[in-house]
C-alpha positions in Angstrom: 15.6 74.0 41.3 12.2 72.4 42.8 10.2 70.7 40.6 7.0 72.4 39.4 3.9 70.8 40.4 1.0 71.0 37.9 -2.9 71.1 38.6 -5.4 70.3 36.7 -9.5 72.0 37.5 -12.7 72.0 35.8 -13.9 75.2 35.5 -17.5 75.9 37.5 -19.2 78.4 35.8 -22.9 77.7 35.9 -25.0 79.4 38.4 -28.3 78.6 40.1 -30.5 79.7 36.8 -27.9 78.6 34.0 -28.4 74.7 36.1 -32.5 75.5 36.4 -32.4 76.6 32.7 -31.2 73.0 31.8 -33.1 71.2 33.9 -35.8 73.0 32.7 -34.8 73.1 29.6 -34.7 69.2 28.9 -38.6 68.6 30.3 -40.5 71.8 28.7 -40.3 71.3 25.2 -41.9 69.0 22.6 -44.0 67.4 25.2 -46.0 70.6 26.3 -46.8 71.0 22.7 -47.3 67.6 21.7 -49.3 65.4 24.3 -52.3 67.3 25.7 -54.4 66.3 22.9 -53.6 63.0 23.8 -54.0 63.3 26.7 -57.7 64.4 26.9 -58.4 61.9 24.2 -57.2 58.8 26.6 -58.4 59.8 29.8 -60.6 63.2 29.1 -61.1 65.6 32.0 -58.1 63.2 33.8 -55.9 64.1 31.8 -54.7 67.3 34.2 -54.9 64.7 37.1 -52.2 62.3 34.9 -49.7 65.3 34.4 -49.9 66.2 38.2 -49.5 62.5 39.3 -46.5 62.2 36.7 -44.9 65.2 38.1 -45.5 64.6 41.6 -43.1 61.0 40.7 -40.8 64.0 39.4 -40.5 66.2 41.8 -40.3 63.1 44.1 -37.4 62.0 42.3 -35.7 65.6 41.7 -35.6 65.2 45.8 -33.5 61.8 45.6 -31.0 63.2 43.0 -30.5 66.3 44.4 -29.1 63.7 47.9 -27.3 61.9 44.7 -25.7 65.1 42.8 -24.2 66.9 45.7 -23.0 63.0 47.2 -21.2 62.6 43.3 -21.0 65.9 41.6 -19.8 64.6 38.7 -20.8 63.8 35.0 -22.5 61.5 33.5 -26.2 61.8 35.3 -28.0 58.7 36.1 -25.6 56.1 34.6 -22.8 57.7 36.9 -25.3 57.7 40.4 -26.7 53.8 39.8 -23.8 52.2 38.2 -22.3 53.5 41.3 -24.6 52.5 43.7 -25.8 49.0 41.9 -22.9 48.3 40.2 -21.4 48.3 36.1 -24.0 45.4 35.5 -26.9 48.3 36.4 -25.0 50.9 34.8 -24.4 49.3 31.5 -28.4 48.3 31.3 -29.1 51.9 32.6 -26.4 53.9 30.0 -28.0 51.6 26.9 -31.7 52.4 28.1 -31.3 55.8 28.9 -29.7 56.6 25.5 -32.2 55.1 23.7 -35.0 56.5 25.4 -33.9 60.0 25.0 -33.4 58.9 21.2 -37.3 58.0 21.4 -37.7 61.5 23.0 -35.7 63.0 19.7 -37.7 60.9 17.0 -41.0 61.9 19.3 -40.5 65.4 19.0 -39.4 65.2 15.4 -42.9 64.5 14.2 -44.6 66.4 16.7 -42.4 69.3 14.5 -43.6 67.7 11.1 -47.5 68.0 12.6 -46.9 71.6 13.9 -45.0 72.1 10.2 -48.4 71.9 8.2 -49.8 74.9 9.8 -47.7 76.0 7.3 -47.5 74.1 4.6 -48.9 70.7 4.1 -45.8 68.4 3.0 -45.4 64.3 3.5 -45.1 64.4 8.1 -42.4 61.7 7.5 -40.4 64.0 5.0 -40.5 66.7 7.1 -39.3 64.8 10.4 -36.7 63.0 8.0 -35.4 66.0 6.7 -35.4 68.2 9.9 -33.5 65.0 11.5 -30.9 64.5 8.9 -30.2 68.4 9.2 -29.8 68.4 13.0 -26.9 65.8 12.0 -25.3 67.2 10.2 -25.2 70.7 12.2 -24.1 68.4 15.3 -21.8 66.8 13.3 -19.9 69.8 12.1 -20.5 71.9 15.4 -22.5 74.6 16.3 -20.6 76.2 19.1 -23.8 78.6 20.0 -25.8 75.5 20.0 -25.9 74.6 23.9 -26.6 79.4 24.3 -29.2 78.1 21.9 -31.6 76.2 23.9 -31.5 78.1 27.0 -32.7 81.3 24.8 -35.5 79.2 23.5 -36.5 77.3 26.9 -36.4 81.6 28.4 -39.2 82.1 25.1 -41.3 79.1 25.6 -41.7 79.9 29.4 -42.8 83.3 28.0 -45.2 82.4 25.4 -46.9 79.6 27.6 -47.4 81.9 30.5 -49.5 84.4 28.2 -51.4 81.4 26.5 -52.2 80.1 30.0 -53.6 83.6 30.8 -55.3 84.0 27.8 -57.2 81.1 27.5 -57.9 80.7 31.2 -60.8 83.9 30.7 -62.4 81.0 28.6 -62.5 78.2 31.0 -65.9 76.9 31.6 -65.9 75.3 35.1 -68.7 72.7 33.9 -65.9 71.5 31.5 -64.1 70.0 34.5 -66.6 67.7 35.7 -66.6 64.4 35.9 -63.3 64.7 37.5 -62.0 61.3 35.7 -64.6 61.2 32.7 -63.1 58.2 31.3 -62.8 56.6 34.0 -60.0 56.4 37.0 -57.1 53.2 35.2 -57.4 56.1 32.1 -55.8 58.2 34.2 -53.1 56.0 35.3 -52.4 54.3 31.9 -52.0 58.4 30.5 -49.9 59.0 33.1 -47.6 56.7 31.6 -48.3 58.0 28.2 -46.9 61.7 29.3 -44.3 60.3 31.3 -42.0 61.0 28.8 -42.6 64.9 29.1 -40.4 64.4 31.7 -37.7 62.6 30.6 -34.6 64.3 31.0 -34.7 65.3 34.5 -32.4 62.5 35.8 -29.8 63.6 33.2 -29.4 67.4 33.9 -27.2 66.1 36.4 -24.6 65.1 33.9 -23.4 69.2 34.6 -22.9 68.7 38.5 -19.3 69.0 38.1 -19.2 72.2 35.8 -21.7 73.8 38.9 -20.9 76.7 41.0 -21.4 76.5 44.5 -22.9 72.6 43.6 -24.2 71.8 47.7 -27.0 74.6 47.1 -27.4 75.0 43.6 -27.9 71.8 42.5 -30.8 70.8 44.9 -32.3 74.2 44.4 -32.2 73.7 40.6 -33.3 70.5 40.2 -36.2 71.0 42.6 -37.2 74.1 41.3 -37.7 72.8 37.6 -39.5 69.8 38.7 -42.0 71.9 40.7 -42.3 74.9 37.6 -42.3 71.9 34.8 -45.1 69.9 37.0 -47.3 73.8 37.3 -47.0 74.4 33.7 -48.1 71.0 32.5 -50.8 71.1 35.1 -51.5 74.7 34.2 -51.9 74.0 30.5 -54.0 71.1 30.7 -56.0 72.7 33.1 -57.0 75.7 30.1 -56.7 72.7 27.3 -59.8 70.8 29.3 -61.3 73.8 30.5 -61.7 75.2 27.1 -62.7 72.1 25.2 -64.2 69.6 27.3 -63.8 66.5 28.6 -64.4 64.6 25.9 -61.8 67.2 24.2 -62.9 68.9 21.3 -59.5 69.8 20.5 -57.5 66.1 20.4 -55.4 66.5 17.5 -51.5 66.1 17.7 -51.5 70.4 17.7 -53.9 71.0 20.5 -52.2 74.4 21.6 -52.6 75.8 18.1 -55.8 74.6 17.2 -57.3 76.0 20.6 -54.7 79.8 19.6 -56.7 79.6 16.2 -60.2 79.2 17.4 -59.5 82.2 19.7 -57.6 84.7 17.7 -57.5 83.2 14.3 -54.9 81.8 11.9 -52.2 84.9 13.6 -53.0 82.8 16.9 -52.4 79.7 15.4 -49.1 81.1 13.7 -47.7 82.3 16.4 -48.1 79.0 18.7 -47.0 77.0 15.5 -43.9 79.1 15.6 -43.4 78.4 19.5 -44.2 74.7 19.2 -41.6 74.3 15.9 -38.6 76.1 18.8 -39.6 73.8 21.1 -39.8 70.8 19.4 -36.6 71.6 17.4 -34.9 72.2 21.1 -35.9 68.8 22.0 -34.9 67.1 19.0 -31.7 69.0 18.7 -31.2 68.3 22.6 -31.4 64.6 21.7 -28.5 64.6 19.4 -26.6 66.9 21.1 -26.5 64.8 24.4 -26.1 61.7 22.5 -22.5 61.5 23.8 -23.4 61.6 27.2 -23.8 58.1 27.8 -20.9 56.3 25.6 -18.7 58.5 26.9 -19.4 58.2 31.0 -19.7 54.2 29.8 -16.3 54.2 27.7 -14.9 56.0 30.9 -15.9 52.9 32.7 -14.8 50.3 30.1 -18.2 49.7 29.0 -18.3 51.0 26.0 -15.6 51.2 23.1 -13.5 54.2 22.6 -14.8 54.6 19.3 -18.1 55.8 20.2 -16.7 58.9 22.1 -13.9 59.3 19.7 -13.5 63.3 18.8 -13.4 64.5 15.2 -10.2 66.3 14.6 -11.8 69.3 12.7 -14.9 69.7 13.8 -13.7 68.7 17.9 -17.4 67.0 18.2 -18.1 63.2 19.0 -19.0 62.5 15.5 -19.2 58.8 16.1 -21.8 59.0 18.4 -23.6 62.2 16.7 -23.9 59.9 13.9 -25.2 56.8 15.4 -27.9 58.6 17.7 -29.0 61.0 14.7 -29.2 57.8 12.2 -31.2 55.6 14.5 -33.9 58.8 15.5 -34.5 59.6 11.4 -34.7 54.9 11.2 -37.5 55.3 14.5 -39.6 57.7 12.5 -40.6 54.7 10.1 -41.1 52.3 12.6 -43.6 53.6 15.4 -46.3 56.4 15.3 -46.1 59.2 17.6 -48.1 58.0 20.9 -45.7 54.6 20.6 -42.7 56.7 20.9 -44.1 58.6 23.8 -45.1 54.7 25.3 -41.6 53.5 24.3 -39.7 56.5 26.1 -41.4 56.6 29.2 -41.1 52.9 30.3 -37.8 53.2 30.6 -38.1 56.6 32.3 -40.1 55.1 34.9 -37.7 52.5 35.1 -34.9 55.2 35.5 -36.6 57.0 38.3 -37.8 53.6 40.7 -33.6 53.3 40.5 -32.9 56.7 41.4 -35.0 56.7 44.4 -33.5 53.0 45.3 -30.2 54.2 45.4 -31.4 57.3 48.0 -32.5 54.6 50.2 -29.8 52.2 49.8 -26.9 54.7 50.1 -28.8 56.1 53.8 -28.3 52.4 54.9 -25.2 51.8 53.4 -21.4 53.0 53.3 -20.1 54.0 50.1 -16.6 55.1 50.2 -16.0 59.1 49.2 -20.1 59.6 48.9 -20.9 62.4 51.7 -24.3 64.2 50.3 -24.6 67.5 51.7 -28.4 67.6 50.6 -30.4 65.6 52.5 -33.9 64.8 52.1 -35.3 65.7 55.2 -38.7 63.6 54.7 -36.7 60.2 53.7 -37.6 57.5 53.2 -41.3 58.7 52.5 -40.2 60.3 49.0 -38.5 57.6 48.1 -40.7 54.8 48.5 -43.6 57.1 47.1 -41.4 57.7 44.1 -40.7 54.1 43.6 -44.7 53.0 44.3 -46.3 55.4 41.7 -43.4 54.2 39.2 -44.2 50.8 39.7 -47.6 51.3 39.8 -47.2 52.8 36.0 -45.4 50.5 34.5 -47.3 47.4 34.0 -49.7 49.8 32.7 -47.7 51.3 29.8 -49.0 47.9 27.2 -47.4 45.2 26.1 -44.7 46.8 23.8 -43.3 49.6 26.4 -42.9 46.7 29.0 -41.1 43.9 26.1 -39.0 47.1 25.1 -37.7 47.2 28.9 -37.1 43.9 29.4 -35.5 43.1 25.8 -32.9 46.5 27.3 -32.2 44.9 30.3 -31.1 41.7 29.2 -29.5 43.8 25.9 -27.3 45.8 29.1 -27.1 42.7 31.1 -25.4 40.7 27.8 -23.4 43.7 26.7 -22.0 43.8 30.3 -21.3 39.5 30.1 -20.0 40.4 26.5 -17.9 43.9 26.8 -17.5 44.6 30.8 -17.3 42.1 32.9 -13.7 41.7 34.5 -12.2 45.1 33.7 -15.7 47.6 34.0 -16.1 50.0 36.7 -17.0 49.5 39.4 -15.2 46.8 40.5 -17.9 45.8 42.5 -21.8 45.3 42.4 -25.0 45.9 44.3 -24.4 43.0 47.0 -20.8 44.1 47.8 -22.5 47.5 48.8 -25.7 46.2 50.3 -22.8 44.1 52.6 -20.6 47.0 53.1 -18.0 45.4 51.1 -17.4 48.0 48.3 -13.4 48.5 49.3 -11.1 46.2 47.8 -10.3 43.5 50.5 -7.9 43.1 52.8 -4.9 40.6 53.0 -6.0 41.0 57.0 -9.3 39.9 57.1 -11.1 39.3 60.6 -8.8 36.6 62.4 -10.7 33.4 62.9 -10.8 32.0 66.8 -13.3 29.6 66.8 -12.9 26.4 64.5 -15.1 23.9 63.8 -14.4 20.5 62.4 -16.7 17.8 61.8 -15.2 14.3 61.9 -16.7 11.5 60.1 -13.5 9.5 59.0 -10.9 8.2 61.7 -8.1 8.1 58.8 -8.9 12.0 58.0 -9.7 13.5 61.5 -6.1 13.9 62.7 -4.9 16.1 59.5 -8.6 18.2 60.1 -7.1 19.0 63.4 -3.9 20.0 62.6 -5.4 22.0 60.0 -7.6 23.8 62.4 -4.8 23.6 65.5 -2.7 25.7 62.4 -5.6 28.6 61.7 -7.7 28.5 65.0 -7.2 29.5 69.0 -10.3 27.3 69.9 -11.0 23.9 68.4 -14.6 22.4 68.7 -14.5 18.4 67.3 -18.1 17.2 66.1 -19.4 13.9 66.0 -23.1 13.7 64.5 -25.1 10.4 64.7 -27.4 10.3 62.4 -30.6 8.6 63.8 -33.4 7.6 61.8 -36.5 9.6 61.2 -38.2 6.7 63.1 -36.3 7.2 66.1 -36.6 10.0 68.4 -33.3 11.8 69.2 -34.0 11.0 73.0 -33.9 7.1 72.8 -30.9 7.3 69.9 -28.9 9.1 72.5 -29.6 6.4 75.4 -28.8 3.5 72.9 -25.3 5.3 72.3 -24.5 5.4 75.8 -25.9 1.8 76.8 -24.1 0.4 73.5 -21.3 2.2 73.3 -20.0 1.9 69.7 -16.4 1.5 69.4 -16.6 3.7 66.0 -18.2 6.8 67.8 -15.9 6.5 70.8 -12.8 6.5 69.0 -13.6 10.1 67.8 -13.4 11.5 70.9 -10.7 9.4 72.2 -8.6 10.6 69.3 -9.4 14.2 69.3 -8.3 13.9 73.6 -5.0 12.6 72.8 -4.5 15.0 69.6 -1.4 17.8 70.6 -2.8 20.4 70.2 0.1 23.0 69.8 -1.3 26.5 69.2 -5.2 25.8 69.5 -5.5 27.1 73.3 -9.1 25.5 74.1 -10.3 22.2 73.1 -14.0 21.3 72.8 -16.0 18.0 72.3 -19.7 17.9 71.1 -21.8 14.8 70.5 -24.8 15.8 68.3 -27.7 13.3 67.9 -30.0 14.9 64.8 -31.9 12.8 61.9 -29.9 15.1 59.3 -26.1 15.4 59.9 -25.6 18.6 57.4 -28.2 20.2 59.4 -26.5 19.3 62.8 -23.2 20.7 61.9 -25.1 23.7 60.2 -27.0 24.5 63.5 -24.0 23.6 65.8 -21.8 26.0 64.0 -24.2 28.7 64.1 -24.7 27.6 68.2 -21.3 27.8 69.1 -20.5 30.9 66.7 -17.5 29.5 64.8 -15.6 31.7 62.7 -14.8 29.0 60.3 -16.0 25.0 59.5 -12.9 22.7 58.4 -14.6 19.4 56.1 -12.9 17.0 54.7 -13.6 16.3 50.9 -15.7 13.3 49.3 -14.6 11.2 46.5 -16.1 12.3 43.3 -18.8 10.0 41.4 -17.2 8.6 37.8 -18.3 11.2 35.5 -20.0 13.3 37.9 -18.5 15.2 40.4 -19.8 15.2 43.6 -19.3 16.4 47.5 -21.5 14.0 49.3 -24.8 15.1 50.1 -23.1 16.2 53.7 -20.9 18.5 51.9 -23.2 19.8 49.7 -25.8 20.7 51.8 -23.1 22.9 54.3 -22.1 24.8 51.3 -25.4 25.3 50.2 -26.5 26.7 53.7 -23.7 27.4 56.1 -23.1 31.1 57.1 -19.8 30.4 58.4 -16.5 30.2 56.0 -15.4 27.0 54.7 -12.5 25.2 54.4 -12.5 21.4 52.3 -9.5 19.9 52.8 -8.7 17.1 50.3 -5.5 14.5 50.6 -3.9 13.9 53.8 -1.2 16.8 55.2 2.5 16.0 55.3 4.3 15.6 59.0 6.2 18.8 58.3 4.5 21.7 55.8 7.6 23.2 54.1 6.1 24.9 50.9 2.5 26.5 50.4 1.8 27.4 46.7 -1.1 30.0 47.1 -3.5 30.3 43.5 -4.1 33.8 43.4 -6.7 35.7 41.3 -7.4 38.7 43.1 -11.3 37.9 44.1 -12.2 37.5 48.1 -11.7 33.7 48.3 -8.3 33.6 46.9 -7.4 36.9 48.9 -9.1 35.2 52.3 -6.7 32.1 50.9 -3.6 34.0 51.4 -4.3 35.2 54.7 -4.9 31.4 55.7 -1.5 30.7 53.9 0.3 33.1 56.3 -1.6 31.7 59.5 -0.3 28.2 58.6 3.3 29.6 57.5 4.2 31.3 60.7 2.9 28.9 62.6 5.2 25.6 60.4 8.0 28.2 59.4 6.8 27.5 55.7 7.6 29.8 52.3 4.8 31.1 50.7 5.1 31.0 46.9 1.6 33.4 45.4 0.8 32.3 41.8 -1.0 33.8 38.9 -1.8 32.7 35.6 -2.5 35.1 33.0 -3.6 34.3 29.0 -1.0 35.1 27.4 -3.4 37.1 24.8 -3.7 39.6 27.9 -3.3 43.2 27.6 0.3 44.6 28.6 -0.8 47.0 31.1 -3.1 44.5 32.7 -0.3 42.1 32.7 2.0 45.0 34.5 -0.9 45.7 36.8 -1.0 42.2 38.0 2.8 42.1 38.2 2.5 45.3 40.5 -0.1 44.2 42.2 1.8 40.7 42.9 4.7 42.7 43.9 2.8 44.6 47.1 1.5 41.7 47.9 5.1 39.9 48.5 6.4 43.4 50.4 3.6 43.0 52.8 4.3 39.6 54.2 7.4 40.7 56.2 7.9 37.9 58.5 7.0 35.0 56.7 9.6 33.8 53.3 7.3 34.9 50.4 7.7 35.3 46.8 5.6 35.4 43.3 4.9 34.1 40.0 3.2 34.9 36.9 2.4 32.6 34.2 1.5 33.2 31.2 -1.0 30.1 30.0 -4.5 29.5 28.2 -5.3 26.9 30.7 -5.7 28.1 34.9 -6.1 24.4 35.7 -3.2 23.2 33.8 -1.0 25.9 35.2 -1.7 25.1 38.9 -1.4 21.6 38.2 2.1 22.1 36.5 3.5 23.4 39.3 2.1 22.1 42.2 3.7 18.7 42.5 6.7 20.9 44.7 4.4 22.0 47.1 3.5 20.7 50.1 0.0 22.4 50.3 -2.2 24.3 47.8 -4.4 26.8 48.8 -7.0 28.0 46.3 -10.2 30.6 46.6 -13.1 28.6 45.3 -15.4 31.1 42.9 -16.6 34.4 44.2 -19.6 34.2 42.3 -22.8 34.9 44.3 -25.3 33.0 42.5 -23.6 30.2 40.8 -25.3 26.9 39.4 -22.5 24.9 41.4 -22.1 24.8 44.4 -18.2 24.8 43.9 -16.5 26.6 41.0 -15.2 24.2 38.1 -11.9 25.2 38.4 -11.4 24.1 42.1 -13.2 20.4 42.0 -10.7 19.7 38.9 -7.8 20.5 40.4 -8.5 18.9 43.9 -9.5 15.6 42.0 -6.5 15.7 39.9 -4.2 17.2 41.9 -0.9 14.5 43.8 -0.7 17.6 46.5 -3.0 18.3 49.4 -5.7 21.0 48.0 -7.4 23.1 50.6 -10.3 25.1 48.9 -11.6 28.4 50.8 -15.1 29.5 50.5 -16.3 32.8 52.7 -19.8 32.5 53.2 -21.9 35.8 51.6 -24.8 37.3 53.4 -26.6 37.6 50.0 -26.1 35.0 47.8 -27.8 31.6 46.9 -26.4 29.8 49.6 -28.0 32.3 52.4 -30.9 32.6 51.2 -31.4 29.0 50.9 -30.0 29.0 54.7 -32.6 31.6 55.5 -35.4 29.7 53.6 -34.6 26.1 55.2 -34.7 27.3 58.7 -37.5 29.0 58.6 -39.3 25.8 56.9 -37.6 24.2 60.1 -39.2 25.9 62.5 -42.7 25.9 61.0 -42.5 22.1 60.5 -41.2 22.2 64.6 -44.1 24.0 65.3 -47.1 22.0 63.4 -45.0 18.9 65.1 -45.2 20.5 68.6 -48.8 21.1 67.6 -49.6 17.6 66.9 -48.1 16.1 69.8 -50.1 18.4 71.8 -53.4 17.0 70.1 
C-alpha cells in the first residue's frame, strides 16, 4: 500500500474589513483621545497641520509595506520584512525596538485611561493605570479567547462615536479660530509631529496577519492603505473641531480634551459618554499591547534570536505566559518612570525609525534580487514615496529631544550587542544587508566564476618561479609585473630611460625568467614593466587595466612581535578589487596532497574551488577539513558532517575526502595536521569591515606553519577595503588634476 502523504496549511480566513479592522484597530485608539490637547498646547492652531504631516509619512509607508506584505506574506510584521531585507543584525535591533515601543504605546494609554478615569471618580492616576495594567495581565495570562472579537467590536464603536463628535462639534467651529495657520510658530509643528507620531504606531505591525489573509495580493494593500488614509482623516478631522472650537492657543489642553470640549457642549452626560468611549479605547490599546507582546520573541526565537523561553506556551492556559508576563511587568514599571508626553516622545522615535527602514527596504528590494520575494503590489509612483517617507522621518527625528534620540541609539547598540551576544553564527538570515545590496544572498557556490586572467607581481627572483606555477595551476592567461619604484623626485619619463640606458641586471632577470618559465596550462603569457613612485598603486591600477580576475603575491616576513605584510601587501589588500591569493613558503616539484581549511564562509568556499583547479591540473587528493568545539551542539555537529559529506560527492573527478575535528583551538588543529600536506589552502576572514587587514587566524598559521600556506581573499564591493579603493583614487585623480593645473601655470 502507497504511503500517505500529509499536508500541513494555515487557514486564511480574514477578509478585506477583518485585515482593515486591525490595521485600523492598532492606530485609532488611545492616541485620538489622548494627544490633541497636547497637541494644540505645543504647536496651537498647527497642531492639525502635525497630524496631517504625520499621517501623510503613514500613508506613505502603508504604500511601501503593502510592496513588502504581498512580496513576504508571512508573520511577524516589520521584524520579518527588514531582518529580511537588512539582515538578523537589523532584525534583532528592529524586534527589541519595536517591542518596546509598543510597550511605551501600552503604558501611554494606561494613564491616558487613569486621566479619563477621574471623570468618574478621582482616585491616585498611578493606582488606577497600575491597577488596570496588572489586571490586563492577568486576563492575558490566563486567556481570554474573545479577546482578539474584542477589539474589533470596540475599534467598529469608536469609529461610531468619533464620527458623531466630529459632526457635532463642527456646527461650533469658529473659522477665526484657525488663523494664524502655525500660531506657535512653523519647528512647533514639526517637533508635535513627532510628539503624535506615536498615534500611529502600529501600522507596520498589522502585517504580522499577512499569512492568516484571504485573497493576501489585494487585500492586504487595500487594507493597509485604506486605514492609513481613514486614521490620517480622523485625526485630521478631530483636531480640525478641537482647534476650531477652542482656539489656537487651546482653551481646552488638558490630557481629556475630547471630554472637556463633550462637557462644555452638552454637559457632564456629554462628558460621560466620551469618558466612556475614551476608557474602550484606551483599554483596546493597552490591552492590544499585551496581547501582541508575543509577536516579536516569537518571529525572533523562530530566527534564533531570541530564547525559546520567551515564546514558551503555558500548558493550561495555551498563552505565551512568559512573554505576557515580561511585557505586562515592564508597562505597569514605565508608569513610574516617565510622564505621559515622555512616553508618547519615547514611542515614536523608534516609530519613525521603523518606518525610514520600511521604506528603505522598498527601494532596496526594486534594485535588488532577493531569492522567493515576487510582490504582486507594486507602488506605481516608486521611488517618490519612498524617499518622501524616509525625508519627513528623518527630518522628525532629531527633533523628538534629547531622551527620544539617546533611547534610539542606546536600542540599537542594545540589538546590535544582543545580536554579537545571542545570534551571530546560527541567526537567520544567514546573511546581511551587503550580501543583498551585492546580490549575494544565496549560499555560494563550490563553482564560482572561473578565473582566466592572472596576475603576479614579482619582486623576489627566489619566489617568482613558485608564483608562476601557482598562477600557470589556476589561470589560462598569465600577466608577470615588474614595478620600479622611482622616486618622487624623479619623473616616470626619465626613470624609464635610465632603465633602458642602464640596464639593471636585477630588473632584467625578471623578465628573462618569467620567458624561459614552462608554462604548461597557462595558454598566453604577458610581460609588463611599470615605472610609478608607488609600487602597491602600480600593481593596483595595472590589475584593474588589464582586468585580472585574480592577483597572486607572495607573503612578507612578519616584524618580531608584530605581524606585518609589508607596506606593498598591505596596501593591495586594503584597495585591490580583484581576489587575492598570498602564497607563503616555496611549492614542492610535485603537489601530491592539498589539505583544504574549511568553515563554510565565501573565502574558504572560493578556497576549495582553487583546491580543485590545482588538483586536476597535479593529479593531487583533496583532503576538506573542519574543526568544531567540541562543546558544539549535536545537530550542528551532524549539519556540518552532512554538509561535509555533499561537499565530497560533488568533486567527482578529483580524489577527495573529509574530516571533522573536534578541538577548542582552529589554529592548533590546522597546524596538527598539516605537516602531511603538500599545500594548505585557507579562506582568510569573511568579515567586511575588519580592523585587520587579514583575519588572525590565517597570519598565525602561515607564520607557524612547515607547509606551503596559500591564503584566499575575494575582494567585496562593499566593504572597508573598497571603499578605501574608491576613496584613494578619487584623491588620485584630484591631486592629477591640480598637478596638470600647475604645470600649466
Amino acid at each position: 500500500m502507497a504511503p500517505v502523504e500529509t499536508t500541513e496549511r494555515l487557514g486564511r480566513s480574514l477578509g478585506f474589513f477583518s485585515t482593515f479592522a486591525i490595521a485600523t484597530g492598532t492606530m485609532i485608539g488611545a492616541g485620538i483621545f489622548i494627544l490633541p490637547g497636547i497637541a494644540v498646547a505645543n504647536a496651537g492652531s498647527g497642531a492639525i497641520i502635525s497630524f496631517l504631516l504625520g499621517g501623510l509619512i503613514t500613508i506613505a509607508t502603508a504604500i511601501s509595506m503593502a510592496e513588502l506584505s504581498t512580496g513576504m506574506p508571512v508573520a511577524g510584521g516589520s521584524y520579518y520584512y527588514i531582518s529580511r531585507t537588512m539582515g538578523a543584525a537589523f532584525g534583532a535591533v528592529i524586534g527589541l525596538g519595536s517591542w518596546l515601543a509598543l510597550v511605551f504605546k501600552g503604558t501611554f494609554a494606561l494613564i491616558g485611561l487613569a486621566e479619563y478615569f477621574q471623570v468618574f471618580y478621582p482616585l491616585p492616576l498611578y493606582l488606577v493605570a497600575a491597577i488596570t495594567g496588572v489586571l490586563l495581565l492577568v486576563i492575558n495570562y490566563r486567556g481570554a479567547k474573545s479577546s482578539g472579537s474584542l477589539q474589533n467590536i470596540i475599534v467598529v464603536i469608536l469609529l461610531v462615536i468619533l464620527v458623531l463628535f466630529i459632526g457635532k462639534v463642527s456646527f461650533l467651529v469658529k473659522p477665526d479660530n484657525f488663523v494664524p495657520v502655525a500660531s506657535h510658530g512653523l519647528m512647533s509643528i514639526f517637533i508635535t509631529t513627532g510628539i503624535v507620531f506615536i498615534s500611529y504606531l502600529g501600522l507596520a505591525e498589522a502585517a504580522a496577519v499577512s499569512e492568516e489573509v484571504k485573497n493576501p495580493s489585494k487585500n492586504l494593500p487595500r487594507a493597509f492603505i485604506a486605514s492609513a488614509v481613514v486614521v490620517t482623516l480622523f485625526y485630521a478631522g478631530i483636531m480640525a473641531v478641537v482647534v476650531g472650537f477652542s482656539g489656537p492657543e487651546g482653551t481646552v489642553t488638558t490630557v481629556t480634551p475630547l471630554a472637556d470640549i463633550a462637557g462644555l457642549i452638552a454637559g457632564d452626560t456629554g462628558k460621560f459618554f466620551l469618558a466612556i468611549a475614551a476608557l474602550l479605547a484606551t483599554l483596546s490599546t493597552a490591552n492590544g499591547a499585551i496581547l501582541s507582546s508575543s509577536r516579536f520573541p516569537f518571529a525572533m526565537s523562530r530566527d534564533a534570536l531570541m530564547p525559546e523561553w520567551f515564546v514558551l506556551i503555558h500548558k493550561k492556559y495555551e498563552t505565551p505566559h512568559n512573554a505576557i508576563l515580561v511585557t505586562g511587568t515592564v508597562m505597569v514599571v514605565l508608569l513610574f518612570m516617565f510622564d505621559i508626553e515622555e512616553l508618547a516622545r519615547l514611542g515614536g522615535a523608534f516609530n519613525i525609525l521603523i518606518f525610514i527602514l520600511l521604506n528603505m527596504a522598498v527601494i532596496i528590494l526594486r534594485n535588488r534580487t532577493l531569492p522567493g520575494y515576487d510582490p504582486t503590489f507594486r507602488d506605481p509612483f516608486f521611488p517618490f514615496t519612498q524617499i518622501f517617507g524616509v525625508v519627513g522621518s528623518l527630518l522628525l527625528l532629531p527633533l523628538l529631544g534629547g531622551l527620544p534620540l539617546l533611547f534610539s541609539v542606546l536600542m540599537i547598540f542594545a540589538g546590535a550587542g544582543w545580536y554579537m551576544f545571542y545570534g551571530k553564527g546560527k541567526a537567520m538570515p544567514a546573511y546581511n544587508l551587503f550580501d543583498l545590496l551585492e546580490n549575494n544572498v544565496e549560499r555560494v557556490s563550490v563553482e564560482p566564476t572561473s578565473l582566466s586572467r592572472v596576475l603576479v607581481p614579482v619582486s623576489n627572483p627566489g619566489h617568482e618561479s613558485d608564483l608562476l606555477k601557482l598562477a600557470d595551476f589556476l589561470g589560462s592567461e598569465i600577466i608577470c609585473l615588474h614595478v620600479i619604484e622611482v622616486p618622487r623626485q624623479t619623473t616616470l619619463m626619465v626613470a624609464q630611460e635610465a632603465y633602458h640606458g642602464e640596464k639593471m641586471e636585477m630588473d632584467y632577470r625578471f623578465q628573462e625568467n618569467f620567458e624561459l618559465y614552462p608554462a604548461k596550462f597557462g595558454s598566453k603569457k604577458e610581460y609588463i614593466i611599470a615605472f610609478d613612485h608607488k609600487i602597491s598603486n602600480s600593481i593596483i591600477e595595472q590589475a584593474e587595466i588589464e582586468a585580472t580576475d585574480m592577483i597572486i603575491m607572495g607573503w612578507h616576513e612578519s616584524k618580531r612581535f608584530k605581524y606585518s605584510l609589508g607596506d606593498v601587501t598591505n596596501d593591495v589588500l586594503l584597495s585591490s578589487k580583484s581576489q587575492i591569493a598570498l602564497l607563503k613558503g616555496n611549492l614542492p616539484d610535485s603537489i601530491k596532497k592539498i589539505l583544504v581549511a574549511y568553515n563554510g564562509k565565501e573565502n574558504s568556499v572560493h578556497g576549495l574551488y582553487l583546491a580543485k583547479k590545482i588538483a586536476s591540473n597535479t593529479g593531487a587528493s583533496i583532503r576538506i577539513f573542519s574543526i568544531i568545539s567540541p562543546d558544539e551542539d549535536p545537530e550542528k555537529k551532524q549539519k556540518l558532517i552532512e554538509e561535509l559529506e555533499g561537499l565530497v560527492k560533488k568533486i567527482t573527478s578529483i580524489p577527495a575526502s573529509y574530516k571533522l575535528l573536534e578541538r577548542y583551538s582552529v589554529e592548533d588543529a590546522i597546524l596538527e595536521v598539516s605537516n602531511g600536506y603538500d599545500l594548505i589552502i585557507i579562506g582568510d576572514s569573511s568579515e567586511r569591515f575588519k580592523i585587520s587587514l587579514l583575519g588572525p587566524l590565517s597570519q598565525r598559521i602561515a607564520r607557524h606553519s612547515r607547509k606551503p600556506v596559500m591564503i584566499v581573499k575575494k575582494s567585496k564591493p562593499i566593504s572597508k577595503e573598497s571603499l578605501n579603493y574608491l576613496l584613494k583614487k578619487y584623491a588620485r585623480k584630484v591631486y592629477e588634476r591640480v598637478r596638470k593645473e600647475k604645470d600649466k601655470a
